[in-house]
C-alpha positions in Angstrom: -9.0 12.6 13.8 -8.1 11.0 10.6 -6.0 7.7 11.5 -4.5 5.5 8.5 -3.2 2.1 10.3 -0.8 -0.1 8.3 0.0 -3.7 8.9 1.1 -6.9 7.7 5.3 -6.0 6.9 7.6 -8.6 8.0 10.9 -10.1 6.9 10.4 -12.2 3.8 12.4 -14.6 1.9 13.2 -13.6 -2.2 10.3 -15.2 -3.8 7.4 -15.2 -1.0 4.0 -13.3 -0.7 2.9 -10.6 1.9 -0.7 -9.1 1.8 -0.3 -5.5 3.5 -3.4 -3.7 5.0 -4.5 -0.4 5.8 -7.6 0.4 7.9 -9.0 3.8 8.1 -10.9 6.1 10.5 -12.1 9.8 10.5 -12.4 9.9 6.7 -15.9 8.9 4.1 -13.7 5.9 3.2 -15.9 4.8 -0.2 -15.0 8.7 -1.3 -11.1 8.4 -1.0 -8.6 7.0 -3.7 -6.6 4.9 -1.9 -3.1 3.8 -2.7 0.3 2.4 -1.4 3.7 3.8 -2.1 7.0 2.8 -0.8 10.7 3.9 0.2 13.8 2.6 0.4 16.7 3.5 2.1 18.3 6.7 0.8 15.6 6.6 -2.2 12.7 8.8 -2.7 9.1 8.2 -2.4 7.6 6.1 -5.1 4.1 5.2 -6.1 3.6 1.3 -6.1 -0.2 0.8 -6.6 -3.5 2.9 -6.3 -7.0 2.2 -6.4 -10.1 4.4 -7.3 -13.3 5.1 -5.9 -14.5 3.0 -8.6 -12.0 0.4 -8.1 -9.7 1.0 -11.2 -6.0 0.4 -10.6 -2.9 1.3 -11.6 0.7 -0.3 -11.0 4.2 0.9 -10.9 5.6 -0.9 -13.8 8.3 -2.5 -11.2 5.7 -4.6 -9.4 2.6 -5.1 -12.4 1.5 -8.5 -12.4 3.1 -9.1 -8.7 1.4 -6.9 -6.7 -2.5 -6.4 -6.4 -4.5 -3.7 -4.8 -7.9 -4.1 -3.3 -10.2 -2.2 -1.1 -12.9 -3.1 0.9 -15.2 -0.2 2.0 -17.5 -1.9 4.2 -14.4 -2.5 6.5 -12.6 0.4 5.5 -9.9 -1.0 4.8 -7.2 -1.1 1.4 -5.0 -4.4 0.8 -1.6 -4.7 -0.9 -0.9 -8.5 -2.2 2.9 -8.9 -2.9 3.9 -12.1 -4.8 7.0 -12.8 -6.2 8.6 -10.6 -3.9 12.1 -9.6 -4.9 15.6 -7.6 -2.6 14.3 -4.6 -4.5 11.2 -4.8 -2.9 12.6 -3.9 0.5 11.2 -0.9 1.9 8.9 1.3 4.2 5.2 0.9 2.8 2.8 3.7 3.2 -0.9 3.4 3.2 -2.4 7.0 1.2 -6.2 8.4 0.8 -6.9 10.8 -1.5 -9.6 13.2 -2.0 -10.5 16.3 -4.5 -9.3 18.7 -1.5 -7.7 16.4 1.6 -4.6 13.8 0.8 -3.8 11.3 4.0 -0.7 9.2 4.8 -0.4 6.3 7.1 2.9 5.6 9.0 4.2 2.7 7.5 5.2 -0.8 7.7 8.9 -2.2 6.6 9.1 -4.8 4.4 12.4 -6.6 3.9 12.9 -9.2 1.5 16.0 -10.7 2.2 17.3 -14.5 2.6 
């Protein structure tokens, strides 16, 4: 059973840093892309960050040089650093894994960025 676990949301004040993690099971972790996208109340899925199986990266213009992805396969397991968090920030974050032929989503974890 594949199982992708987020953690780490939390009420934050404008301005502070949250690190988000995802752990995975039932999947060849090191063969995934892995990324994080987000939603906000009565707004659409968006992409906020991915990571490759080679560990390139890409950012949603919104959050580049803020946010940082990072994986770690040996504890299969892909991070979110949020710096500089802003209102607009606020939002369910969801852990994905991506293959050639199987695509994975985690639950999600809220973040709220509020003073």
């Amino acid at each position: 059973q594949v199982q992708l676990v987020e953690s780490g949301g939390a009420l934050v004040q404008p301005g502070g840093s949250l690190r988000l993690s995802c752990v995975a099971s039932g999947i060849f972790f090191s063969r995934f892309g892995m990324g994080w996208y987000r939603q906000a109340p009565g707004k659409q899925r968006e992409l906020v960050a991915t990571i490759t199986t080679d560990d390139r990266t890409n950012y949603a213009d919104s959050v580049k040089g803020r946010f940082t992805v990072s994986r770690d396969n040996a504890k299969r397991t892909v991070y979110l650093q949020m710096n500089s968090l802003k209102p607009e920030d606020t939002a369910v974050y969801f852990c994905n894994a991506q293959s050639q032929f199987r695509e994975f989503w985690g639950k999600g974890t809220l973040v709220t960025v509020s003073s």
